[in-house]
Steps between C-alpha positions, in 0.01 A plus 500: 500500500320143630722310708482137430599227722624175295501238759221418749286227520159362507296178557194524305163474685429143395797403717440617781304258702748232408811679614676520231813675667477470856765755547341730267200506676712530842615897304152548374158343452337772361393576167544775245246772695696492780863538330380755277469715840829399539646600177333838584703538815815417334461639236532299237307564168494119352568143577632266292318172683732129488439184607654382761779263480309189650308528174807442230521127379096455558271332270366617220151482646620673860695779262213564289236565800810715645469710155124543539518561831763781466338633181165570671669614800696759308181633271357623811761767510627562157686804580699377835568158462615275197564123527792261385404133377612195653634239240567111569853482383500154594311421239653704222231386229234700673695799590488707179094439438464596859724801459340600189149458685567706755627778334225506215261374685493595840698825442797420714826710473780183510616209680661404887728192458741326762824570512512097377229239433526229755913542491500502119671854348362686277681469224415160436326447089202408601414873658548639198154508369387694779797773438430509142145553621557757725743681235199517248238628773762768606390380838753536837630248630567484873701264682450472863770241738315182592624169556868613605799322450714352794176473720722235665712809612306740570186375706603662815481869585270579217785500297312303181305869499815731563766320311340283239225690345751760368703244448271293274369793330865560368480142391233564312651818339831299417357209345235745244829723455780171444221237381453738168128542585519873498699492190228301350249699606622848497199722520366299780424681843620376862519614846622430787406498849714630795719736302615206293646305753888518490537493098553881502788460703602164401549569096819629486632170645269285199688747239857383647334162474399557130858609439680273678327162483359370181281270664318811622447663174172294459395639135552821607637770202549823769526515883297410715438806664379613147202267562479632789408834353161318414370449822254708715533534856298576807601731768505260840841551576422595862757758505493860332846446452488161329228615298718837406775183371236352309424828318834583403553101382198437280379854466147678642343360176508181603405531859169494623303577811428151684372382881450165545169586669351362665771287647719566755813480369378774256575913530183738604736766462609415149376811393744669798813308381458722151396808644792495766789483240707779497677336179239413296332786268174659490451335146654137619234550793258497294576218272533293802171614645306448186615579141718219439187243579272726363670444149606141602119369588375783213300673732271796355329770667 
């Protein structure tokens, strides 16, 4: 069994010198050599490699040389690493050729997005291009919190980190799930950072909404916690026990191994937070460690 972690980032090399992501490089300026040691010590098998979130809503041109970048990076170490695309959402009449570039092209397993593009949703018409896109490639999707809601709020006390990226991650979720676009699109493939945010916990209040207020019905033909169902999920719940309620909610086939690396509001003991349940199962470990992304990304030996 591989274990596979589902959320860490990188800045490709051709970044670098123009500090890209100051406080990535604050975490860790070095490149793949070096982190491969560190997989070693951790033991973890593969990386799936994302942008990070200062790169959502770039330009086309920025996004492409972010593809490159990450596409050479990744051929380096076939067998460790695999790399995520970076799409510019902003301007949704590039964002399926890119997509479809650097999957075919460049060999890239999927997508990051923001949680919103420049305080847009998601479920807006115009994104649906890219979705239908991303349906026909069969390629993930993963949304990652940026650009947070109630900023206004929450600027002290890190709280824009702690409170709003869950919290505009389940934005996210909720406007796919009530917007329609997942009943559009219902083979296509999305994650979510940070255990999904509070929408695991949250849905059974949006299916008394569904039932109770017709307003929040959307065009929805079956609860939204049916939707929910479609989702994948990393494991960054910073809490064995949270990540035990996670389990039980969406089920080990839908959970996936994930660190935030190299940040540090991440988990270097991800791998611990499994391996310390006394709930979960011997076969749920494992999904979480690595079968359920191993299917997810298609992954072969």
């Amino acid at each position: 069994m591989r274990t596979i972690d589902v959320h860490a980032h990188y800045v490709p090399e051709v970044f670098w010198e123009q500090g890209a992501d100051k406080g990535f490089f604050a975490a860790d300026s070095t490149g793949l050599d070096q982190r491969v040691q560190l997989l070693n010590d951790t033991g973890i098998d593969v990386q799936v490699l994302s942008p990070t979130a200062r790169f959502s809503n770039s330009d086309l041109s920025i996004s492409q040389r972010h593809n490159n970048g990450m596409a050479e990076a990744v051929s380096r170490y076939p067998k460790r690493f695999l790399g995520m695309a970076t799409i510019a959402l902003n301007d949704p009449d590039s964002a399926p050729g890119e997509l479809e570039r650097s999957v075919k092209e460049l060999g890239l397993r999927g997508a990051t997005i923001g949680s919103n593009v420049r305080g847009v949703n998601l479920d807006v018409e115009e994104f649906g291009p890219f979705f239908a896109k991303a349906q026909e490639l069969d390629a993930p999707i993963f949304i990652h919190p940026m650009n947070v809601l109630g900023q206004e709020r929450l600027g002290r006390y890190q709280l824009d980190n702690l409170i709003g990226n869950p919290t505009d991650t389940s934005v996210a979720a909720a406007s796919l799930i009530f917007g329609g676009v997942l009943k559009e699109f219902s083979r296509l493939k999305v994650y979510l950072a940070h255990g999904g945010g509070t929408c695991p916990y949250l849905c059974p209040r949006w299916d008394q909404g569904w039932r109770a207020r017709p307003s929040a019905k959307g065009n929805l033909d079956k609860l939204p916690s049916e939707y929910l169902k479609r989702f994948h999920f990393d494991s960054l719940t910073h809490s064995t026990r949270l990540l035990e309620v996670l389990v039980a909610l969406v089920g080990a086939e839908r959970v996936m191994l994930g660190s935030d690396y190299p940040y540090d509001m991440g988990d270097r003991e991800a791998m611990g937070k499994v391996e310390s349940s006394k709930v979960l199962s011997e076969a749920e470990k494992r999904q979480v460690y690595g079968e359920t992304a191993e299917a997810y990304f298609k992954i072969k030996a």
